[in-house]
C-alpha positions in Angstrom: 97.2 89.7 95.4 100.2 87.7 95.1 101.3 84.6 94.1 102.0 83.6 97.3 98.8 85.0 99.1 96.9 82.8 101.9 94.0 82.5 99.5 91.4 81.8 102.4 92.1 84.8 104.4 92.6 86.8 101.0 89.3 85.8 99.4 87.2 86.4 102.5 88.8 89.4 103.2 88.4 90.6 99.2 84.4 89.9 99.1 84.2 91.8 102.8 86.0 94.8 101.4 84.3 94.8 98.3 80.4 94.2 99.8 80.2 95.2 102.9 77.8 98.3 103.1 76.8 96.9 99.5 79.8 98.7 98.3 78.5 102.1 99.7 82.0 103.2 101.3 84.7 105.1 100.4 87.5 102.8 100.7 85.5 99.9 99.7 87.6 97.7 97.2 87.1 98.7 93.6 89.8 96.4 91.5 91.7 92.9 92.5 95.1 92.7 90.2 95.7 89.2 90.7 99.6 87.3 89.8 99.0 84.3 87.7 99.6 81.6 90.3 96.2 82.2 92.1 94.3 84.3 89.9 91.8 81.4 88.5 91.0 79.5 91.8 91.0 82.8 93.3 88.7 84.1 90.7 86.5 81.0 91.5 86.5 81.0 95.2 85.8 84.7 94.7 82.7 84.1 92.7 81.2 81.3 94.9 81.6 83.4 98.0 79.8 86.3 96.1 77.3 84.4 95.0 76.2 83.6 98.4 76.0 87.0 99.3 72.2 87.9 100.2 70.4 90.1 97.0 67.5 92.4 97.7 66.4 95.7 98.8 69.1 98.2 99.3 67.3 99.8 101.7 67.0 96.5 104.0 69.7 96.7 105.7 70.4 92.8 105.2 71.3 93.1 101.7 74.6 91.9 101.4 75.3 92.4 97.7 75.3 95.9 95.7 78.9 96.6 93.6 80.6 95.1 90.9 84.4 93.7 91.4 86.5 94.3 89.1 89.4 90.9 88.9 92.2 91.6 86.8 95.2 89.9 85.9 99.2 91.0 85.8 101.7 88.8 84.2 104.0 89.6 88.0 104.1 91.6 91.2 105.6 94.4 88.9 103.3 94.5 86.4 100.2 94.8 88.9 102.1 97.3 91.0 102.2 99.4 87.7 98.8 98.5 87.4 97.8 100.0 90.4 100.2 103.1 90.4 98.6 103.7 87.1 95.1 104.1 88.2 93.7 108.1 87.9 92.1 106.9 91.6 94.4 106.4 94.7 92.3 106.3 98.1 94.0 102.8 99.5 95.8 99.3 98.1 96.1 96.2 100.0 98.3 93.6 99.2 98.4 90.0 99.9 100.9 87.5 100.1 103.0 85.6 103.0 106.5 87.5 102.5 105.9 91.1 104.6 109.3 92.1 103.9 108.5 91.7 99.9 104.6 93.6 100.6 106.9 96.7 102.8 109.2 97.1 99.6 106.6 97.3 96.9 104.6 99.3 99.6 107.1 101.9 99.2 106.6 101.8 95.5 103.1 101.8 95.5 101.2 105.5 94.6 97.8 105.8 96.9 96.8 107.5 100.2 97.3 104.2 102.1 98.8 100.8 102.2 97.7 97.8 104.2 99.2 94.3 104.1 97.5 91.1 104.4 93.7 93.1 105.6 91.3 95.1 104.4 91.4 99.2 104.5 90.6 101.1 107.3 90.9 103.9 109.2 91.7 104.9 112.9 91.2 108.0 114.6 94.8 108.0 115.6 95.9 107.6 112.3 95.7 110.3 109.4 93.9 109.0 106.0 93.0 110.5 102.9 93.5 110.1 99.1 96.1 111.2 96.0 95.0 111.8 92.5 91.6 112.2 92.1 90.5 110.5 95.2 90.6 113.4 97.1 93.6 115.9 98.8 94.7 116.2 102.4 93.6 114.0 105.1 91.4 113.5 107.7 91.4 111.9 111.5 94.8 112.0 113.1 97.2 115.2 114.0 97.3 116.4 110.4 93.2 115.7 110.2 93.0 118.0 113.1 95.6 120.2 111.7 93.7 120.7 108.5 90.4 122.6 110.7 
């Protein structure tokens, strides 16, 4: 998340994609590499939201709350693009921040399956998906999901 992220959408979007399903999806959100500017109140309005998450029984389907989240900090956009690149895992990134044409640039830099900008992962049955490293190989839905049977 960058500096210049809308930090309501963002943190409401980062507890969704890290809890919903308690965590139990594939391209749930594991890690948030935060750029200094935001990363405390994010950190804060993170927690608060999280906190109001419903605990219980995982097998009641109103349990909100399962996973961990991982919040880490990078000195600058570089440093938690590197971050990110660097990982063993690369299923999906989002990032967040008001200047697109800055997200579509590091985009191109950035070393997963998939890139969204200011939402959470997804996927679409018109659209391919799948992972790099050791989230997986080839993809799924899409012409090359249906290519791949």
């Amino acid at each position: 998340m960058l500096d210049d992220a809308d930090l309501d959408d963002a943190v409401r979007a980062a507890v969704t994609a890290r809890f919903v399903n308690c965590g139990q999806v594939c391209l749930a959100a594991k890690r948030f590499i935060l750029t200094p500017r935001i990363a405390e109140e994010l950190e804060q309005r993170f927690a608060i939201a999280a906190s109001a998450l419903r605990i219980g029984n995982p097998l009641d389907r109103t349990t909100q709350l399962g996973p961990m989240a991982a919040l880490m900090r990078a000195r600058n956009a570089e440093e938690a693009l590197s971050l990110a690149n660097g990982s063993a895992y690369g299923l999906g990134c989002v990032m967040w921040t008001r200047d697109i044409e800055r997200a579509r640039a590091l985009a191109r830099r950035a070393a997963p399956g998939s890139v969204f900008i200011n939402g959470v992962t997804a996927s679409d049955p018109r659209l391919p998906v799948g992972g790099v490293k050791l989230s997986g190989y080839g993809r799924e839905l899409g012409a090359a999901g249906i290519g791949s049977w």
